[in-house]
C-alpha positions in Angstrom: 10.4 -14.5 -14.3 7.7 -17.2 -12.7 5.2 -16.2 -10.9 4.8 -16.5 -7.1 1.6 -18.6 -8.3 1.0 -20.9 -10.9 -2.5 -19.4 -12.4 -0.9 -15.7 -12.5 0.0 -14.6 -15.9 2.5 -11.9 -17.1 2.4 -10.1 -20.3 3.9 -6.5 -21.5 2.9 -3.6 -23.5 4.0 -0.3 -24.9 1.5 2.8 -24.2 1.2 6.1 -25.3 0.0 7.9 -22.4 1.9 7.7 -18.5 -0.3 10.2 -17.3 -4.0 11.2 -15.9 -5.5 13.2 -14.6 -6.5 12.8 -11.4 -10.3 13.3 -9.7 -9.3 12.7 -6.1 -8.7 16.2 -4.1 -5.2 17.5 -4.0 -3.7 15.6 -6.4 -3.4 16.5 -10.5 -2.3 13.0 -11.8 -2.0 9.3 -11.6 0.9 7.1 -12.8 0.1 3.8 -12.9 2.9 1.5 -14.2 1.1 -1.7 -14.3 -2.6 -2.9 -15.5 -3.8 -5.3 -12.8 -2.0 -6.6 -9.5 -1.2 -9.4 -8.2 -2.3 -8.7 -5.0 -6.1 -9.3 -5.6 -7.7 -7.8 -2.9 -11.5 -9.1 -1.8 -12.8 -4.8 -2.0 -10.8 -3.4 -4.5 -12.6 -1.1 -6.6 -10.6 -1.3 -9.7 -12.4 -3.8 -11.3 -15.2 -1.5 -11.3 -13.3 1.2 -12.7 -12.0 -1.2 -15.5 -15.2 -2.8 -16.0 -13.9 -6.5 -15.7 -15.8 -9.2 -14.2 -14.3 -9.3 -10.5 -13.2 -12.6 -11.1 -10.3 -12.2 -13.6 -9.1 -9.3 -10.6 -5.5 -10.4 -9.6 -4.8 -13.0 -12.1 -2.7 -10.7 -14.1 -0.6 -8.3 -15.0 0.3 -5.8 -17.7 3.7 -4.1 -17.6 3.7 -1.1 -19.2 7.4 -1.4 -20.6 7.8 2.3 -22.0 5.9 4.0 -19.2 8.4 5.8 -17.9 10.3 7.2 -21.3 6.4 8.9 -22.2 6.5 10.1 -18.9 9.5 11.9 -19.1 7.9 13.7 -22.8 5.1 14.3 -20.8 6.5 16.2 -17.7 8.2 17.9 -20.6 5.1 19.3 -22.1 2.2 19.5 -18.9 1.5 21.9 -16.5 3.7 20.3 -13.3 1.4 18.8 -10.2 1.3 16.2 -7.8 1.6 13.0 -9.2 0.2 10.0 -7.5 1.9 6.3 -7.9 -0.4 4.6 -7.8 -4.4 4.7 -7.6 -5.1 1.3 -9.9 -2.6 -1.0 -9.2 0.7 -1.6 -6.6 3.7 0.0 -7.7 5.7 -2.3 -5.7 4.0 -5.6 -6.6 6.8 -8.1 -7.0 6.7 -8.1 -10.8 8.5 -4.6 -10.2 11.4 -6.3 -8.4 12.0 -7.0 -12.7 11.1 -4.4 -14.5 11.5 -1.2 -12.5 9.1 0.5 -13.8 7.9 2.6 -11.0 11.7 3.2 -10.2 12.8 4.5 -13.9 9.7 6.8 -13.0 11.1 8.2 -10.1 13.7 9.0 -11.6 12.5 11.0 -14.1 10.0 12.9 -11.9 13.5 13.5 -10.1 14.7 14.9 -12.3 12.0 17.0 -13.4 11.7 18.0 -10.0 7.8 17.1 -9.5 5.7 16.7 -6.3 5.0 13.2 -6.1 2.5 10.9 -3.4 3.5 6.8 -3.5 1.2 4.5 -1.7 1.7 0.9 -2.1 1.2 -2.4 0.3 5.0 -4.0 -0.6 7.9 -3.1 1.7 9.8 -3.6 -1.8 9.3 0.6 -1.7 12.2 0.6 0.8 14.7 -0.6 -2.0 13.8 3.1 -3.5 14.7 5.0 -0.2 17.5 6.7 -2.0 15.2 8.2 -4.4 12.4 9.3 -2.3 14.8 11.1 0.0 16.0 13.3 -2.9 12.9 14.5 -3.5 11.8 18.6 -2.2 8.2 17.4 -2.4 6.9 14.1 -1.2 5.1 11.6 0.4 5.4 7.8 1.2 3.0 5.3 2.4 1.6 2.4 3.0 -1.9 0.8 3.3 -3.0 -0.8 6.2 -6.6 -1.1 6.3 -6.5 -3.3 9.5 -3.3 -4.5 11.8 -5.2 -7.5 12.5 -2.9 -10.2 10.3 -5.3 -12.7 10.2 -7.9 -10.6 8.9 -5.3 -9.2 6.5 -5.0 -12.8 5.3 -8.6 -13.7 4.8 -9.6 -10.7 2.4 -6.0 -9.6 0.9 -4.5 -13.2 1.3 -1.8 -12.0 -1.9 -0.4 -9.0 0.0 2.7 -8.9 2.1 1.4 -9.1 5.8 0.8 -6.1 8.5 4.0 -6.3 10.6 6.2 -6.2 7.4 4.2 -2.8 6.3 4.2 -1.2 9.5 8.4 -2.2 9.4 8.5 -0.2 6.7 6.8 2.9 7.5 9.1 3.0 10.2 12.3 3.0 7.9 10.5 5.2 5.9 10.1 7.9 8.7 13.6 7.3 10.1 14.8 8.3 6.9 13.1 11.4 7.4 10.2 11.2 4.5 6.9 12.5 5.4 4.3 9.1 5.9 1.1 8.1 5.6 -1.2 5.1 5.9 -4.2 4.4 3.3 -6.5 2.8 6.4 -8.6 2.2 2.9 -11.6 0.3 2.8 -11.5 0.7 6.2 -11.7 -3.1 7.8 -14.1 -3.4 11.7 -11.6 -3.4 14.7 -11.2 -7.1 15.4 -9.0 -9.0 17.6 -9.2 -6.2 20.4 -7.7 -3.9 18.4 -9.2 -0.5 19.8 -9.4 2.6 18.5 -6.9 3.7 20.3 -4.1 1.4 20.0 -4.1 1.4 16.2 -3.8 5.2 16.6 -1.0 4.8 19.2 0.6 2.1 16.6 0.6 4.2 13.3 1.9 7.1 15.9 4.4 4.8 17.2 5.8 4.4 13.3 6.1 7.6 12.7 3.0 8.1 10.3 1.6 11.9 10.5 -1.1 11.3 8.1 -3.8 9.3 7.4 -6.7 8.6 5.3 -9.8 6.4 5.5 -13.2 5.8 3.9 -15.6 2.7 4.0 -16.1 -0.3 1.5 -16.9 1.0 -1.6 -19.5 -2.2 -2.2 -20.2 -1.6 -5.9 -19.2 -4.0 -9.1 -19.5 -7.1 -7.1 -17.1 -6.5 -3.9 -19.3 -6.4 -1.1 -19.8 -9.9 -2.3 -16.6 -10.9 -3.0 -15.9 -10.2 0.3 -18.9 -12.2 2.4 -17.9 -15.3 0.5 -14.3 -14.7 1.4 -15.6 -14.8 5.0 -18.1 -17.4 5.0 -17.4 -20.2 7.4 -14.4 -17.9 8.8 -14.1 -17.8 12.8 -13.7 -13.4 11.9 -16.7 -13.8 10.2 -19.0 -12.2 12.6 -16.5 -9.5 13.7 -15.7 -8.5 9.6 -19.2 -8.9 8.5 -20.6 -5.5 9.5 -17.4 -4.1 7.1 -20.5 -3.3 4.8 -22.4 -1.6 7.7 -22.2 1.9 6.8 -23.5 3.0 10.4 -21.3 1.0 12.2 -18.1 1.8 10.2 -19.3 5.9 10.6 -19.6 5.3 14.6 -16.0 3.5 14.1 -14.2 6.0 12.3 -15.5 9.0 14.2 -13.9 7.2 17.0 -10.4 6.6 15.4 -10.1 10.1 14.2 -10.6 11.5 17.5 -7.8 8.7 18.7 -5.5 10.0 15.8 -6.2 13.5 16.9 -5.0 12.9 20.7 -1.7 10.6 19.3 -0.6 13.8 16.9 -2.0 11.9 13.4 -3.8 14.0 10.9 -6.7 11.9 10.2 -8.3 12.2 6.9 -11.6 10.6 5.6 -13.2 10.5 2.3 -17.3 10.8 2.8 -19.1 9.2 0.1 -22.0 11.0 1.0 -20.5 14.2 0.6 -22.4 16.9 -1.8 -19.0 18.1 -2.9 -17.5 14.1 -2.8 -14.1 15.1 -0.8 -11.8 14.5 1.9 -13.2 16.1 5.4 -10.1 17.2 7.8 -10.2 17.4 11.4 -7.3 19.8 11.4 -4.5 21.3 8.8 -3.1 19.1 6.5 0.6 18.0 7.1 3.4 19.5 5.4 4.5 17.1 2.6 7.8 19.7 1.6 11.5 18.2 2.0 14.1 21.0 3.0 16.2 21.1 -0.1 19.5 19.7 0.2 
């Protein structure tokens, strides 16, 4: 299979582990079915967790060829819980068009009848409708850290643009699956987009949940991401994305936008003693009826 660029590599694996535990509130494990992603994003803090040098971040992949076969021993043998696909890579990157892995995954947690949470930027998560839909316990969504395209395309240049995510969190919700938006690292409202209409546009696709938090600008990404903007015409609108005041004064203001357009905003505080999300109201039932 080529890749979509010349300089992106593609190598598989076998592993003996599909699942971790989780640290994030709410949710007990990760499945991740790649290592790396092709999307490459400016802030993401894998790299850090990997401890790779930021450069080599989106110039390959790892498929994880048996993932899903040591996932089904394991749902066999743990405790059952919420299982999030995925927190260190896109499920839906296009090498998964190929190998399926995060679909043969869904299946099994299908069948084992486990809660599961899938986040991914690729509107290739629609070809899995007919999975998700099956499900008693779920959630779908996408991450949209801005709906400012052009923005989109100078710090996540690799990732499938806004309009095509927010199309697909509308199939998502007229197929009747709870949705949510990752508005993660949260990007400075730019091209006049308010507050207030990017509530009223998430609203206006159905999302009833979302969660936010600020550039995390450790292992190199604050940096990563000033020389991405250097010389750009958004560069003095992005820029204060590393502004911690700013982006507080920002966020307080689209949570109370979310609140008075029905969205159950959601926002992880770094400076928290207790590191967790703070809610402005209940959290959203994530529960199917069952067929």
């Amino acid at each position: 299979m080529p890749s979509p660029r010349e300089s992106f590599s593609i190598r598989e694996t076998t592993v003996r582990q599909a699942l971790r535990p989780d640290p994030l509130l709410g949710i007990d494990y990760s499945f991740n079915p790649y290592v790396g992603c092709y999307h490459g994003c400016a802030f993401c803090y894998v790299p850090r967790l990997l401890q790779i040098d930021r450069s080599e971040w989106g110039t390959s992949v790892v498929v994880k060829r048996n993932a899903a076969s040591v996932l089904a021993k394991e749902t066999r043998r743990l405790p059952k819980g919420l299982v999030a696909i995925s927190t260190a890579t896109d499920p839906y990157q296009f090498v998964e068009g190929k190998y399926r892995i995060t679909r043969h995954a869904l299946e099994v947690l299908l069948r084992a009848d486990w809660p599961v949470s899938v986040l991914s930027r690729s509107p290739l998560m629609l070809r899995d409708v007919d999975l998700f839909t099956r499900f008693r316990s779920i959630e779908v969504g996408m991450s949209v850290p801005t709906l400012d395209d052009q923005a989109r395309a100078l710090l996540e240049p690799w990732a499938p643009p806004i309009e095509g995510r927010l199309r697909c969190l509308r199939a998502l919700a007229d197929a009747g699956l709870p949705t949510f938006v990752g508005f993660a690292p949260a990007y400075p409202p730019t091209a006049g987009w308010t507050p207030e209409r990017i509530a009223d546009v998430f609203a206006s696709a159905g999302v009833k949940k979302m969660f936010s938090r600020v550039l995390d600008p450790r292992w190199g990404a604050r940096d990563a991401m000033l020389a991405r903007l250097a010389g750009s015409p958004l560069e003095g609108e992005l820029r204060p994305i590393s502004d911690i005041a700013y982006m507080d004064r920002f966020l307080d203001a689209l949570a109370d936008a979310c609140d008075a357009s029905g969205v159950d905003f959601r926002r992880w505080r770094d400076d928290s003693a207790r590191n967790e999300f703070t809610a402005r109201h209940a959290r959203a039932s994530t529960v199917l009826p069952a067929e």
